[in-house]
C-alpha positions as CSV (number, residue, x, y, z in Angstrom):
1,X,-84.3,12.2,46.1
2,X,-84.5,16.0,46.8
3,X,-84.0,16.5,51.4
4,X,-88.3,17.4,51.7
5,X,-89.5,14.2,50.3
6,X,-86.8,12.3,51.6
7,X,-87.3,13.5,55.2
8,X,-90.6,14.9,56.5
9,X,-89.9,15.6,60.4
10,X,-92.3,17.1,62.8
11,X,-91.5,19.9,64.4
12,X,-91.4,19.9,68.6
13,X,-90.9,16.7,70.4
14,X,-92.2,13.3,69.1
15,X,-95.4,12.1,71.0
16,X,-96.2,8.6,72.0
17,X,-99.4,8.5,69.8
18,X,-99.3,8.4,66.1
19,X,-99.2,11.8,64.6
20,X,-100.5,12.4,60.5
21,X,-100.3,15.3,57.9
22,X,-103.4,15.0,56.1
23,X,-103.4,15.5,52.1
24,X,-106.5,16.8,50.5
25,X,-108.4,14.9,48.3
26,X,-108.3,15.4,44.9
27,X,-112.0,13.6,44.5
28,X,-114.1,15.6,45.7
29,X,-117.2,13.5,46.5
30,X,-116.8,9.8,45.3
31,X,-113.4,8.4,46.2
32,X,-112.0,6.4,44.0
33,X,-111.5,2.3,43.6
34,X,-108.2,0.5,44.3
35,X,-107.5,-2.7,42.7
36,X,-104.0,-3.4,42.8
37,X,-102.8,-6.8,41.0
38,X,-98.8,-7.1,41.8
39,X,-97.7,-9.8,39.9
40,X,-94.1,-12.1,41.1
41,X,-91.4,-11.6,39.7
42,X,-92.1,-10.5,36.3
43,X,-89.6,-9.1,34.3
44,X,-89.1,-5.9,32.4
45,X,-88.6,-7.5,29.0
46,X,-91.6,-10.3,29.6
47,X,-95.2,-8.6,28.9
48,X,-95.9,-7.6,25.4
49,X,-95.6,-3.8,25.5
50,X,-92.1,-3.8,27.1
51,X,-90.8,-6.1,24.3
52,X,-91.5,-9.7,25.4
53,X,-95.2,-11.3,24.5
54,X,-95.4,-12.7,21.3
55,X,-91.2,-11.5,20.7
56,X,-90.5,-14.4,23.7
57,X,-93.3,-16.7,22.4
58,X,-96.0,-15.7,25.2
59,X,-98.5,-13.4,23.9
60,X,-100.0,-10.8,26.7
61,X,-102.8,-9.5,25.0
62,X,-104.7,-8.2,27.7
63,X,-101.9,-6.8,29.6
64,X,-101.2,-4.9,26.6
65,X,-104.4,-3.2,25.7
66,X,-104.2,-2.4,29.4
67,X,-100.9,-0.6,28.5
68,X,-103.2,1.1,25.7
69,X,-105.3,2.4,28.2
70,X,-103.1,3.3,30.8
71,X,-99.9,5.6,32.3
72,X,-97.2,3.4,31.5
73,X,-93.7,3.4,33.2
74,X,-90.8,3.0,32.2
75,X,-89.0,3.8,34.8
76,X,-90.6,1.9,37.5
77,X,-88.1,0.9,40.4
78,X,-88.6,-1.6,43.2
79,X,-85.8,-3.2,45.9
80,X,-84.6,-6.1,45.0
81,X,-87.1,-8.8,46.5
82,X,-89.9,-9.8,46.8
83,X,-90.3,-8.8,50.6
84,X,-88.1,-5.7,50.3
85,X,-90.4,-4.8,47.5
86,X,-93.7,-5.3,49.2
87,X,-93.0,-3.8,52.9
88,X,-91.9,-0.6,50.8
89,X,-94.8,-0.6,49.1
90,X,-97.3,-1.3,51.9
91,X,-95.0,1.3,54.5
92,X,-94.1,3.9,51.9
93,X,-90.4,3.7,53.1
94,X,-87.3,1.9,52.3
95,X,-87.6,-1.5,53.4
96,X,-84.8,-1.2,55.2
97,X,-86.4,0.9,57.6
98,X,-88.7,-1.9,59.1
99,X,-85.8,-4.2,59.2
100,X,-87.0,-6.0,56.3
101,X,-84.4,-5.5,53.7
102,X,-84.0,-9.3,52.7
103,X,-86.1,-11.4,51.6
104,X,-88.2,-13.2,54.4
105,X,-87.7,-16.8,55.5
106,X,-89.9,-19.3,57.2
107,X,-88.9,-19.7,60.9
108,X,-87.2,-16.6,60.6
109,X,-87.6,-13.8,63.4
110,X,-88.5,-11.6,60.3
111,X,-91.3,-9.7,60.7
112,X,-93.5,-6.2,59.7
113,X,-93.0,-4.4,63.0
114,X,-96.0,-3.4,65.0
115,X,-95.0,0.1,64.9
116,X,-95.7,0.5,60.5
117,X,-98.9,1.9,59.7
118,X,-99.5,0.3,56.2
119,X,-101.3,1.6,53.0
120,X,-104.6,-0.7,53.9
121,X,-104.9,0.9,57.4
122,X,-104.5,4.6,55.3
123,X,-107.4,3.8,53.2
124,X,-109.4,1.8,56.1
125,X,-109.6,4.9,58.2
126,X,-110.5,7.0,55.0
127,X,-113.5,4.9,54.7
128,X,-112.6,1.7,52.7
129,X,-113.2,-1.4,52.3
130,X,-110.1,-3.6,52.2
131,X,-109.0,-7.1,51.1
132,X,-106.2,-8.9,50.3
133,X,-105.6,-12.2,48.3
134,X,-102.3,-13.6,48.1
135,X,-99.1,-13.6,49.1
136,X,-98.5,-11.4,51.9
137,X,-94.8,-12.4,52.4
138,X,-94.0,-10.2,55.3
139,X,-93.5,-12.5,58.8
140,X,-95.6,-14.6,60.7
141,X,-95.8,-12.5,64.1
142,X,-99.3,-11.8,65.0
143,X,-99.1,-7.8,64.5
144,X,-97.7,-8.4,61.3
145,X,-100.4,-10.5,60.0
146,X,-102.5,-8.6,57.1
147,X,-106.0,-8.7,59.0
148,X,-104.1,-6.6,61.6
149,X,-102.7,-4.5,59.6
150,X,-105.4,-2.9,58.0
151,X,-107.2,-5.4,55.6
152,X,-111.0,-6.1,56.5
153,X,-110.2,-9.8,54.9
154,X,-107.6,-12.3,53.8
155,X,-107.0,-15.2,51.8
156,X,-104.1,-17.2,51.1
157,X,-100.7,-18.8,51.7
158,X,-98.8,-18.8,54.9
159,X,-97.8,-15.0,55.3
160,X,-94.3,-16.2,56.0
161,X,-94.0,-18.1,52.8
162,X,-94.0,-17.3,49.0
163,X,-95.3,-19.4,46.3
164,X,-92.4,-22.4,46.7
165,X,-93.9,-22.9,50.2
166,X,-95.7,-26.7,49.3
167,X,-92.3,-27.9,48.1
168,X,-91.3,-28.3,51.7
169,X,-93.1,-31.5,51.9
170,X,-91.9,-33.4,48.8
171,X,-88.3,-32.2,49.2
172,X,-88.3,-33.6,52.7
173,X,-89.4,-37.1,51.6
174,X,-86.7,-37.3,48.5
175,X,-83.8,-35.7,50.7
176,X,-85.1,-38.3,53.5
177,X,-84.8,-35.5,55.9
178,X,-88.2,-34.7,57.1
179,X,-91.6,-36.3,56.7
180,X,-94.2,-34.2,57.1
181,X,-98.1,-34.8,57.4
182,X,-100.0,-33.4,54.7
183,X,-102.3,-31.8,57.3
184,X,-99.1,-30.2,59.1
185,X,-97.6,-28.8,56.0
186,X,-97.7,-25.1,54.4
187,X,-101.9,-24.1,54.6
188,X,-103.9,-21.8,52.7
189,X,-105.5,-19.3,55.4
190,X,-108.0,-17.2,55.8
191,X,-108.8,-14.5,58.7
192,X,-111.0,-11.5,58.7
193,X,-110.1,-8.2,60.5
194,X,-108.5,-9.0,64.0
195,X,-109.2,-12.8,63.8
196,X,-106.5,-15.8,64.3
197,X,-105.6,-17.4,61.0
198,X,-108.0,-20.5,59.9
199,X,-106.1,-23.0,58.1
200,X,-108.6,-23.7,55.0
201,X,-106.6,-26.6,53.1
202,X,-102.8,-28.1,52.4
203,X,-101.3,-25.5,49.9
204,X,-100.4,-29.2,47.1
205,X,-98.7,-28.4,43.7
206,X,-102.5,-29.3,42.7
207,X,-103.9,-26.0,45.0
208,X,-100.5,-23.9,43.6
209,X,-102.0,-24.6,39.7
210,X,-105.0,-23.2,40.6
211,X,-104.6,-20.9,42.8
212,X,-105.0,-17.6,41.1
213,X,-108.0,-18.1,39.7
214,X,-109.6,-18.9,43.4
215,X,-107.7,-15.5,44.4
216,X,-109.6,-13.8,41.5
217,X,-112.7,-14.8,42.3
218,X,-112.5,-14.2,45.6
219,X,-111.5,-10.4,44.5
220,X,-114.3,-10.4,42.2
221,X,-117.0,-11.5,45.5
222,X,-115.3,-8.9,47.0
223,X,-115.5,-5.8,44.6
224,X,-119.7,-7.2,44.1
225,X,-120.3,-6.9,47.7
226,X,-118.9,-3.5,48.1
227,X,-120.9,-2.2,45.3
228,X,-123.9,-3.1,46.6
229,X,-122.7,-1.7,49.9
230,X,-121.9,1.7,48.2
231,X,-118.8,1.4,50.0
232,X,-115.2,2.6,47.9
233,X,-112.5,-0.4,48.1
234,X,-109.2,-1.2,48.3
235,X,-108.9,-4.6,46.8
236,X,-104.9,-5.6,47.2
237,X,-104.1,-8.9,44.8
238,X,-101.0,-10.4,44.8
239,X,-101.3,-13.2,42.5
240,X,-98.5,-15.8,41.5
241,X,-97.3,-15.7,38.1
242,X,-94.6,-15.7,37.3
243,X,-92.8,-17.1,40.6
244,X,-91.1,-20.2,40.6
245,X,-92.0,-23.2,40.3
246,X,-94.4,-22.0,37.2
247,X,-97.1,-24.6,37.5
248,X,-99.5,-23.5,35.0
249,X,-103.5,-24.8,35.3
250,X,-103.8,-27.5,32.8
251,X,-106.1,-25.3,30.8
252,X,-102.8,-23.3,30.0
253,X,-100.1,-26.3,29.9
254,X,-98.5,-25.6,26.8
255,X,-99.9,-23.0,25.9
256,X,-96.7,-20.9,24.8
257,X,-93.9,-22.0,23.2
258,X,-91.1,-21.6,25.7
259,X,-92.2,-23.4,28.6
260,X,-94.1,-23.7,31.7
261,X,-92.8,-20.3,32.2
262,X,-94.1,-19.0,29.5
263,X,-97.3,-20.8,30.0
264,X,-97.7,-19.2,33.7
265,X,-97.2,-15.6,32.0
266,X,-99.6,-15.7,29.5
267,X,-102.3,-17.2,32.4
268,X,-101.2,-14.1,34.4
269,X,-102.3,-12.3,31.8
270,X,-105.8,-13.9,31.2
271,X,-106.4,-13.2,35.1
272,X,-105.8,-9.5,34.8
273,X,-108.6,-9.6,31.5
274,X,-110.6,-11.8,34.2
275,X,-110.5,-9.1,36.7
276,X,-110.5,-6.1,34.5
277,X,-114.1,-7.5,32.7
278,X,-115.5,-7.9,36.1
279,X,-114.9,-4.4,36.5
280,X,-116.4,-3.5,33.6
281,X,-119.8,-6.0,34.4
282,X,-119.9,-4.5,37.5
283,X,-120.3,-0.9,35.9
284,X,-116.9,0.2,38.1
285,X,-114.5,0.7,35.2
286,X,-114.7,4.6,35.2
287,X,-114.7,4.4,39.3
288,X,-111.4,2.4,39.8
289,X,-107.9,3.0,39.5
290,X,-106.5,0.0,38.3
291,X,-102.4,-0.6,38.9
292,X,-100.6,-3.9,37.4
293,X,-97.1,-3.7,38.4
294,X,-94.8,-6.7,39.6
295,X,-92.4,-6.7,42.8
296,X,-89.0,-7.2,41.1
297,X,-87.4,-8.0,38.3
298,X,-86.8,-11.7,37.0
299,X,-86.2,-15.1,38.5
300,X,-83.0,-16.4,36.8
301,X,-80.2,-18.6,36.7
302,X,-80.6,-20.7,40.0
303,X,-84.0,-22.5,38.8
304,X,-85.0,-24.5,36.3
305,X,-88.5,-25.8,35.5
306,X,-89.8,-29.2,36.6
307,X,-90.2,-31.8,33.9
308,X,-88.8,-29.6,30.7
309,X,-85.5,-28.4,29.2
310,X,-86.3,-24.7,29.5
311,X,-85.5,-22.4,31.3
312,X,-87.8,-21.5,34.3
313,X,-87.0,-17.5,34.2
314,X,-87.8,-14.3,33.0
315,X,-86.2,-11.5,31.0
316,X,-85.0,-8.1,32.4
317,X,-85.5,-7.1,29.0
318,X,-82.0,-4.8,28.1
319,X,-81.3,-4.8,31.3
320,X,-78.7,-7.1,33.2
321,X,-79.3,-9.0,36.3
322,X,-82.2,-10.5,38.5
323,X,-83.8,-11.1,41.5
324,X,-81.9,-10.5,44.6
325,X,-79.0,-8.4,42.5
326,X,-78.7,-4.7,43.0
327,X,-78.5,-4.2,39.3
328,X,-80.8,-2.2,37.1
329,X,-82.3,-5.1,35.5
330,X,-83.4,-6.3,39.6
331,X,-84.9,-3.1,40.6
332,X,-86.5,-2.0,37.0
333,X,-90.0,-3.8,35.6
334,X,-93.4,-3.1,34.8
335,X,-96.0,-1.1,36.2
336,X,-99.4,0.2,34.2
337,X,-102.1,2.5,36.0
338,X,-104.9,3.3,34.6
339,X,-107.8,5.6,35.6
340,X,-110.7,6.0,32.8
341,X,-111.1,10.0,32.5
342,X,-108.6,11.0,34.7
343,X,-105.2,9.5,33.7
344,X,-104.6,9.9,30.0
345,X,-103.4,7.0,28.5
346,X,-99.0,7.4,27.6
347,X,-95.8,6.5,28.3
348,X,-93.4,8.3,30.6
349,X,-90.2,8.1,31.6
350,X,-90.5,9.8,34.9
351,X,-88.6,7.9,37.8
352,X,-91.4,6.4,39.8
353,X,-90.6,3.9,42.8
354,X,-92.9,1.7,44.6
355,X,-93.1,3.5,47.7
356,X,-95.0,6.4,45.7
357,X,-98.1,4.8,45.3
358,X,-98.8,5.3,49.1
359,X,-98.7,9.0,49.1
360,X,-100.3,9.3,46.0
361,X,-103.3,7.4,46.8
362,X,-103.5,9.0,50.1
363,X,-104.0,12.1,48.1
364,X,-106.4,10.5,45.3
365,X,-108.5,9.2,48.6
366,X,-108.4,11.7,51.0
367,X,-106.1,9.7,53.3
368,X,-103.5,10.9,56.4
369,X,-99.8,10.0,55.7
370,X,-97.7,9.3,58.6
371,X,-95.9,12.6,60.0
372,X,-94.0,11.0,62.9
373,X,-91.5,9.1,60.9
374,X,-89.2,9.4,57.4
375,X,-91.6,8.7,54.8
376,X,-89.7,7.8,51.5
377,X,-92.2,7.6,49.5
378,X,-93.3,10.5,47.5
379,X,-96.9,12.3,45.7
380,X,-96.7,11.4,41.8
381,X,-100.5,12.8,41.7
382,X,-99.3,15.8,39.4
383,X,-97.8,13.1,37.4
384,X,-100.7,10.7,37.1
385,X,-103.7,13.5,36.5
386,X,-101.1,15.2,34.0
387,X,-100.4,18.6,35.6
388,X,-97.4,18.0,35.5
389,X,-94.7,15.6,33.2
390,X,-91.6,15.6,35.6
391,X,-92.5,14.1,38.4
392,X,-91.1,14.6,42.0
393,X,-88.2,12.0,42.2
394,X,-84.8,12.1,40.9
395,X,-83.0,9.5,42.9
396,X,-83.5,6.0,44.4
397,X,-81.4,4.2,47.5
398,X,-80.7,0.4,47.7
399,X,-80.1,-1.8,50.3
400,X,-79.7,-5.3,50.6
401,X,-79.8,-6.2,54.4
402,X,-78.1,-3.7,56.6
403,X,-75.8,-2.2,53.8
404,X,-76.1,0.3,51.3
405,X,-75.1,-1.0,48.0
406,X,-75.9,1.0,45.3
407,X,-78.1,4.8,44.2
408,X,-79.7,5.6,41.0
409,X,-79.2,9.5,40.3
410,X,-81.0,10.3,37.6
411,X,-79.6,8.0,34.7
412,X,-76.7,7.6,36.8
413,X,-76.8,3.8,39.0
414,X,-72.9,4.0,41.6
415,X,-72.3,1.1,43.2
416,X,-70.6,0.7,46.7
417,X,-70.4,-3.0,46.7
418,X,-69.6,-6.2,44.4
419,X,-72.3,-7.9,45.6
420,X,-72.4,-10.6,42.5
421,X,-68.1,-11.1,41.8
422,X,-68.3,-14.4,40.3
423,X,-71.1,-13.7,37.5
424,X,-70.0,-13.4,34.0
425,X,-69.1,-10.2,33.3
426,X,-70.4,-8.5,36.1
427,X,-67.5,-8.2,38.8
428,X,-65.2,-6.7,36.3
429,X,-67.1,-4.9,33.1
430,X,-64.9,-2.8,31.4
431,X,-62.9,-0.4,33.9
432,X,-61.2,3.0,32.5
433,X,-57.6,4.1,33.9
434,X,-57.0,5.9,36.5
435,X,-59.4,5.9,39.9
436,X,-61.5,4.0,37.6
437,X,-59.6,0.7,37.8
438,X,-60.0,0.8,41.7
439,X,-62.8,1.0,41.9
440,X,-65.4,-0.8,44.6
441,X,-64.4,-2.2,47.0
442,X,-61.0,-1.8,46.7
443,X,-59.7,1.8,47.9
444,X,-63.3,3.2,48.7
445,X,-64.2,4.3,44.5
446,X,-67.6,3.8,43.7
447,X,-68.5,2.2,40.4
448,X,-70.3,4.2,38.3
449,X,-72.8,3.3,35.4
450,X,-74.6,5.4,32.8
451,X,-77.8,3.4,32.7
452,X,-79.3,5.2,29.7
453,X,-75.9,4.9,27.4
454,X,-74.7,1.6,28.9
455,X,-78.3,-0.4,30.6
456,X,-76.4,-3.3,30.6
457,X,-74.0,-1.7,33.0
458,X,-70.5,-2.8,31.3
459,X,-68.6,0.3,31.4
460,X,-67.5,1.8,34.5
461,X,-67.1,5.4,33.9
462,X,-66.6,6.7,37.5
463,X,-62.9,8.2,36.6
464,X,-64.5,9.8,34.0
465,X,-67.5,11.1,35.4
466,X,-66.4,11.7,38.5
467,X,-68.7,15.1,38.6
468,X,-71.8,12.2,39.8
469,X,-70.2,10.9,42.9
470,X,-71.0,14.4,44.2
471,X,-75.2,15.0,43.7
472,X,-75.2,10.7,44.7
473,X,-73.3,11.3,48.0
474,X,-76.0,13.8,48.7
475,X,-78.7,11.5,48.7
476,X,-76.6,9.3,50.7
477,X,-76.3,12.6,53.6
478,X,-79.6,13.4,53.3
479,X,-80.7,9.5,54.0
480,X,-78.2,9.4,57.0
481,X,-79.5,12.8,58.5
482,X,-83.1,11.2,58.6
483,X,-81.3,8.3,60.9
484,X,-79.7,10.5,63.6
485,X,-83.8,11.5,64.9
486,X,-85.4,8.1,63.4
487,X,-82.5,5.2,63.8
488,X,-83.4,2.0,61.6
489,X,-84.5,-1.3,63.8
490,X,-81.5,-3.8,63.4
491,X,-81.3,-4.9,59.5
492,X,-83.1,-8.1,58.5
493,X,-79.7,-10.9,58.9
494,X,-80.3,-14.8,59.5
495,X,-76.4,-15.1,59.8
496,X,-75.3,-13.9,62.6
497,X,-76.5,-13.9,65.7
């Protein structure tokens, strides 16, 4: 992205105490709603509207008419997991900068450092209400737990764990490795602002079928209580579906045709129409700004669904790769954000990342972003409200632990790693001549996809298009110049000590 919105550096020396530059608000008197519902793992080419739905045998009707009613990107890019994905979006800077660039482990010293001032304490101290129910997925250390870092409440698994968490136990008993107590295994938990964690009950397959719809209600409690309060919310829910294993409720057991997966999508769907008609009973439609986006792209090849013959994974629509690549089809899926009278309802292929939504709501809510550190994140406000139709970002790092593997520039993706060799087609795809067939890692040549032409990323045309190495390598400086005042904590790494 352009040097001002990659780096924004206070001048003088930096103080001790936490400094802000403080963006007006856009509403004037009655800031608006949050309810943000991230969905797991869902890819771009599952939900209706991007060319899944009823084309993959799993109908998302309600998804889709919130497409219908919405902003709708196309060109929404995350990192490339699921705790990557979510410290970025809570910190408004590459994950990599909290040392949380892979994906976070039970037991693990991996952990949201003290030091990040998240999007819930941004909207806490401009007056909201906050909540989150879900998965928090971003370390177990006591200043990194959600009620201290800026939500009012929380419910839900271990905030260490993801949604594979209960398996622990079962495993343990059929590998004869382990045999753990039901009452010492993974918990759902509970805390309000600045309280320990209360284990509430063992998180069982039986609690992981359910346990969106207890999320949703709990959200739902939530959003009644602030309106009688009078109070404006931020109500953060991270729900489930579609992470593996995909347990659906028995109510939606075979309710597609392709599987449990299948099954678990289209119950994703009927909790968004569950949360988006409480809105609507509650009389808060017009007040909220409703987002539905999901952390990366799909689950794939390494699971398979319990009890069936089909395949326990998404689609990254025409996109290749999946969770945990650097590829386009990783870091590329679905995000819909809706405001009734304020966002006009289209589609737009404006380059949008996940980090943006912090700036942007800070300046839909009146909130301070941080000024004492790189904030990566940039204001798509002109964007949403329709002021403007370009947007403000042209370019988009990613990291997978400490190293830099790939940019997006423009429609251009250059790779500076094989990070996947062995997959079909992928270590190779089809390499020109010339500087083309050395090309990474081998002599120091990037690889070089046009993701528009080629979004299946099977022609290297780095020799030929040369010209992109140039603009890409200046994102790259301007990333490293924000480094030599604001260093990175030591990359997230369970391998070497």
């Amino acid at each position: 992205m352009r040097r001002h919105t990659t780096l924004q550096a206070v001048g003088g020396a930096l103080v001790v105490a936490v400094t802000f530059a403080v963006l007006p608000a856009l509403a004037a008197e009655k800031k608006p709603n949050i309810l943000f519902i991230l969905a797991d793992n869902i890819g771009y080419g599952d939900i209706g509207v991007y060319g899944g739905g009823e084309l993959r045998g799993a109908p998302t009707p309600r998804l889709d008419q919130l497409a219908a009613e919405s902003l709708r990107l196309t060109q929404f890019l995350v990192e490339p997991g699921c705790t990557p994905s979510r410290a970025a979006l809570m910190t408004a800077r590459y994950s990599i900068r909290s040392g949380l660039s892979l994906v976070a482990v039970a037991g693990s010293p991996i952990s949201l450092p003290a030091t990040e001032i998240t999007m819930a304490e941004m909207l806490r101290d401009a007056g909201y209400a906050t909540a989150m129910f879900g998965k928090w997925h971003l370390g177990a250390q006591p200043y990194s737990l959600p009620q201290n870092k800026g939500f009012d409440e929380f419910y839900g698994i271990p905030p260490s764990d993801t949604w594979d968490a209960f398996l622990v136990i079962p495993r343990g008993r059929q590998t004869r490795t382990i045999e753990i107590p039901l009452d010492k295994g993974p918990q759902i938990v509970e805390a309000k602002r600045g309280e320990l964690l209360k284990a509430v009950k063992p998180y069982t397959a039986e609690v992981r079928r359910d346990i969106d719809w207890e999320l949703a209600d709990r959200g739902i409690d939530f959003m009644q209580r602030q309106k009688a309060a009078g109070k404006p919310f931020f109500l953060y829910l991270p729900i489930s579906r579609t992470h593996f294993p995909n347990l659906p409720s028995k109510h939606f057991e075979g309710q597609s045709r392709i599987g449990q997966f299948g099954d678990s999508l289209m119950e994703g769907d009927a909790i968004v129409g569950k949360m988006l008609d409480s809105l609507k009973d509650l009389g808060l439609e017009q007040d909220t700004i409703v987002v539905f986006a999901s952390d990366n792209g799909p689950q794939g090849e390494v699971v398979r669904e319990f009890g069936g013959d089909m395949p326990d994974m998404g689609s990254p629509g025409p996109y290749r790769g999946e969770l945990g690549d650097a590829s386009e089809g990783s870091i590329r899926t679905a995000a819909l954000i809706r405001w009734p009278g304020q966002i006009r309802p289209r589609s737009t292929y404006v380059m949008f990342s996940i980090m943006d939504f912090f700036p942007t709501f800070a300046r839909l809510a009146g909130g301070k972003v941080p000024n004492d550190r790189p904030i990566d994140g940039v204001d798509q406000t002109d964007l949403l409200l329709g002021t403007s139709d370009t947007g403000r970002r042209d370019a988009l790092l990613t990291f997978v632990g400490a190293e830099l593997v790939a940019v997006r520039w423009k429609q251009f993706r250059t790779y500076f790693a094989d990070l996947a060799p062995g997959r079909s087609g992928w270590g190779g795809g089809h390499l020109l001549p010339g500087t083309g067939s050395s090309a990474a890692p081998m002599n120091g040549y990037p690889k070089v996809f046009n993701i528009e032409a080629d979004p299946r990323e099977e022609h290297n045309i780095g020799a030929l298009y040369e010209w992109v190495i140039g603009p890409t390598l200046k994102v790259v400086e301007d990333y490293k110049a924000s480094l030599n005042r604001y260093p990175n904590p030591p990359a997230a790494n369970i391998t070497r000590f």
